[in-house]
C-alpha positions as a Markdown table, in Angstrom:
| # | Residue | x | y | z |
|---|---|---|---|---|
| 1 | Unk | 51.9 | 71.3 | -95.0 |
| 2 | Unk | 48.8 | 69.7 | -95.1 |
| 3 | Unk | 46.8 | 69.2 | -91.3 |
| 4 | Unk | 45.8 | 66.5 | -89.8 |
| 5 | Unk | 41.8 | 65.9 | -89.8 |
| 6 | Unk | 40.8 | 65.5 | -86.1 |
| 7 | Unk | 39.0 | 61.8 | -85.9 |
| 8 | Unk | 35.4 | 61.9 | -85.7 |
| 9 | Unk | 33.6 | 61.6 | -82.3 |
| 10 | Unk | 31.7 | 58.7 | -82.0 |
| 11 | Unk | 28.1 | 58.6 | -80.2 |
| 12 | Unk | 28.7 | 57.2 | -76.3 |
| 13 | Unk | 28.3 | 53.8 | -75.9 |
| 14 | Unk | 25.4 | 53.2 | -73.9 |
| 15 | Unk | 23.6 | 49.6 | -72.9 |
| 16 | Unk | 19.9 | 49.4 | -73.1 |
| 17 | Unk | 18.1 | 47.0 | -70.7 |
| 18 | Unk | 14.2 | 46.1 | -71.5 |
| 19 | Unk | 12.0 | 46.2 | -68.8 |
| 20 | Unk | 12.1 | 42.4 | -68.4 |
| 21 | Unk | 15.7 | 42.7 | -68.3 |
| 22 | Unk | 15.6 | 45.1 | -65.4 |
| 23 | Unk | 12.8 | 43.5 | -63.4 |
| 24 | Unk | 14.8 | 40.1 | -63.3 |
| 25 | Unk | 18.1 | 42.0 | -62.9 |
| 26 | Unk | 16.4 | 43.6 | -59.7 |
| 27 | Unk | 14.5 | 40.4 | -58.7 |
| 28 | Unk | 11.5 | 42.9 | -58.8 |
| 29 | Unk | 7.9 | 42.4 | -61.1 |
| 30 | Unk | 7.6 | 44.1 | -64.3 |
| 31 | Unk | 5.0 | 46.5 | -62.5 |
| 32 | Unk | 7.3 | 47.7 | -60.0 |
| 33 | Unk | 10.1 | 48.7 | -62.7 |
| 34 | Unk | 7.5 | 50.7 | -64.6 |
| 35 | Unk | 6.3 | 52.5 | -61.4 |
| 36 | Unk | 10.0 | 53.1 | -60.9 |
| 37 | Unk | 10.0 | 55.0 | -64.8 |
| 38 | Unk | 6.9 | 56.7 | -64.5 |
| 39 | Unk | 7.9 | 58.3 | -60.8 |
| 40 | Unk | 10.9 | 59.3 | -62.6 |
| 41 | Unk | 13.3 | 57.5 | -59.8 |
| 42 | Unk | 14.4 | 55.2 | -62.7 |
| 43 | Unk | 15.2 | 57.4 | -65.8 |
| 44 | Unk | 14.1 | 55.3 | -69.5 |
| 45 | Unk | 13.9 | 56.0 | -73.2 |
| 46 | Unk | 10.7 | 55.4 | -74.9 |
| 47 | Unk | 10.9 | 53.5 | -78.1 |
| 48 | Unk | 7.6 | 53.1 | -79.6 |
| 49 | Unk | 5.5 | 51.9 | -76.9 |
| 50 | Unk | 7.9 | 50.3 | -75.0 |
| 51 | Unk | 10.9 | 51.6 | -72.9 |
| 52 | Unk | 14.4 | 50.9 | -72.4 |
| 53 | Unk | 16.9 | 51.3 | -69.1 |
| 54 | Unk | 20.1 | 52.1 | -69.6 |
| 55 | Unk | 22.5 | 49.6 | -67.6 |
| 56 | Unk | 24.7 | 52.3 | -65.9 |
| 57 | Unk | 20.6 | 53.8 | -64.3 |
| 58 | Unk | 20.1 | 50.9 | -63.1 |
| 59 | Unk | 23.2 | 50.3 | -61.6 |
| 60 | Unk | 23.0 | 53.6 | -60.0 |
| 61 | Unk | 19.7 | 53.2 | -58.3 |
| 62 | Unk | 20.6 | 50.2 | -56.8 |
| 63 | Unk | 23.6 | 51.6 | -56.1 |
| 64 | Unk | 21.8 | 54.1 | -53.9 |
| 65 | Unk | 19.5 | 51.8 | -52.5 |
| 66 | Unk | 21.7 | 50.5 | -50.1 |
| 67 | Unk | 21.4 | 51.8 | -46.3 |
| 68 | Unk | 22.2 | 50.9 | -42.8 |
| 69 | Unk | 19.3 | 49.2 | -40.7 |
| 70 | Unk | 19.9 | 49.3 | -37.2 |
C-alpha cells in the first residue's frame, strides 16, 4: 500500500499596496503614510528603498480608526 503524499503548502496570499496606493486609498499625502510606517502604527515591508502595505494593514488601521465623537 503505497501513501498518499500530503499536498504541498503554499506561501499565504498576501496583497501589497505601494505607498501611493495607500495614501490615495486613505485620502491621506504620501508624507503622512510614511510617518504612519516609520511610527510603526502602519506595519510595511521594505523592498529596496521603497516599501510596501499589505492590504489587510491597512484595512485594519482604518478599521480601528473609527470612534464616537460626542
Amino acid at each position: 500500500m503505497v501513501a498518499e503524499r500530503p499536498e504541498p503548502l503554499r506561501p499565504a496570499q498576501v496583497q501589497f499596496l505601494t505607498v501611493a496606493e495607500v495614501a490615495s486609498m486613505m485620502r491621506v499625502s504620501k508624507m503622512t503614510v510614511y510617518r504612519l510606517v516609520h511610527s510603526g502604527e502602519l506595519p510595511a515591508a521594505r523592498v529596496g528603498r521603497s516599501f510596501r502595505v499589505p492590504q489587510r494593514a491597512v484595512e485594519d488601521y482604518l478599521r480601528n480608526a473609527y470612534f464616537d465623537v460626542g
